[in-house]
C-alpha positions, 0 to 999 in steps of 0.5 A: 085266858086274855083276849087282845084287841087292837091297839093294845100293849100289854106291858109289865115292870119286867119278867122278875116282877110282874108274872101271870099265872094261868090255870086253864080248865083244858089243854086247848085253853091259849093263855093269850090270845089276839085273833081277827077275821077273814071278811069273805069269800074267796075269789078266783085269781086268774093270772100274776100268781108267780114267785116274785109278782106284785101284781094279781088279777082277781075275777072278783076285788069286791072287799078287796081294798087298798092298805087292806090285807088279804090271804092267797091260797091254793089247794094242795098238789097230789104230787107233793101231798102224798100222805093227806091230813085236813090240818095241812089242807091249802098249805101253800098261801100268803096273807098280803098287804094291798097297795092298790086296786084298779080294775081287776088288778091288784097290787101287794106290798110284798112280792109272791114268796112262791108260784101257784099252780093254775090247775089248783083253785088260786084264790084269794080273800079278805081279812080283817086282822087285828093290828098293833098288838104287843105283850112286853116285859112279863112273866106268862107261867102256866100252872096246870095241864088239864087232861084232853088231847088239845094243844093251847099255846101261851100266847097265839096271834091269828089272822094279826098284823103288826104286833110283837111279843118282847122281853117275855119270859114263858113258863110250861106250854102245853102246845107251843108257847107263842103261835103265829097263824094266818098273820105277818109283821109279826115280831118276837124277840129278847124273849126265854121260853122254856119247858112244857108239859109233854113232848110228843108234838101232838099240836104242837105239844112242846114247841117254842115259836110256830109259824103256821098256815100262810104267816110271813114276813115274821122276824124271830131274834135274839130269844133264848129256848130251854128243854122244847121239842123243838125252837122254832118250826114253821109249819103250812 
């Protein structure tokens, strides 16, 4: 597979003429992938974790700085969690882009999409996410499935900021085809992602688009989906 820095546009002549062909060694292998960081540990937030705020106190902003991102989260809520399973651990969480910091107090370019719960270890920690990455105008077609109970997508972003994948056609998943996790401002559109080798959801086995574990702010558009388990899913 291909693994993307920062500042990186991967840009075929258009999905007819420039194809790329992946013949993993195992069904957890990822065709593409772009992935950054978290920076360190987490730090108790203390108040403003309510749906609509821009604004958190933290008991702790060490590496917490302004144009920096950073990721909210809580531990899951035995009320609403009924059925427990360690993939779906601290599902509720943002990745949040910092616009200042003074004192204790810091401010977030966009607002809380949901409230906390006090009573549930909000925390928030640092990242260090890959940035302005973007696959455009290419075929990705992966050849073979080898056996094992992994579920590797064609193209994955993980802990990344302001990247977008366009124009790309994706041939045979083995999970889902693009995987959005842990990131935001993450654009795909004009894109054709059809079929996968099996279908039985199993990490994500069959899936088109995912957006998962506290990724936002993620525009999906104008994408055609073929023969998938299902188009698009967020999960977490």
């Amino acid at each position: 597979g291909l693994s993307l820095p920062s500042g990186v546009t991967l840009r075929g002549a258009g999905a007819t003429l420039t194809q790329l062909r992946f013949a993993l060694p195992n069904s957890g292998s990822t065709c593409i992938n772009a992935s950054g960081a978290a920076t360190g540990p987490y730090r108790a937030v203390t108040s403003g974790y309510t749906q609509g705020s821009s604004m958190l106190s933290v008991a702790d902003t060490a590496g917490l700085r302004p144009g920096h991102f950073a990721e909210l989260v809580q531990d899951n809520n035995s009320t609403w969690d009924t059925e427990p399973i360690s993939w779906a651990n601290d599902s509720k969480g943002q990745i949040v882009r910092i616009t200042a910091v003074s004192g204790n107090t810091i401010w977030l370019r966009y607002p809380l999409r949901t409230n906390y719960d006090a009573t549930h270890n909000v925390r928030i920690r640092p990242i260090a996410p890959v940035k302005n990455i973007s696959v455009e105008c290419l075929h990705i077609e992966r050849t073979s499935d080898a056996t094992g109970s992994g579920g590797g997508n064609n193209i994955a972003f993980t802990y990344a900021v302001n990247c977008r994948i366009s124009g790309v056609r994706s041939n045979k998943s083995v999970g889902a085809h693009f995987f959005l996790f842990q990131s935001s401002d993450i654009e795909v559109k004009g894109c054709y992602l059809h079929d996968a080798f099996t279908y039985d959801g199993t990490s994500t086995r069959g899936y088109g688009v995912v957006i998962g574990a506290h990724a936002g702010q993620c525009l999906i558009v104008n994408n055609i989906f073929r023969h998938l388990r299902h188009a698009m899913m967020v999960k977490q």
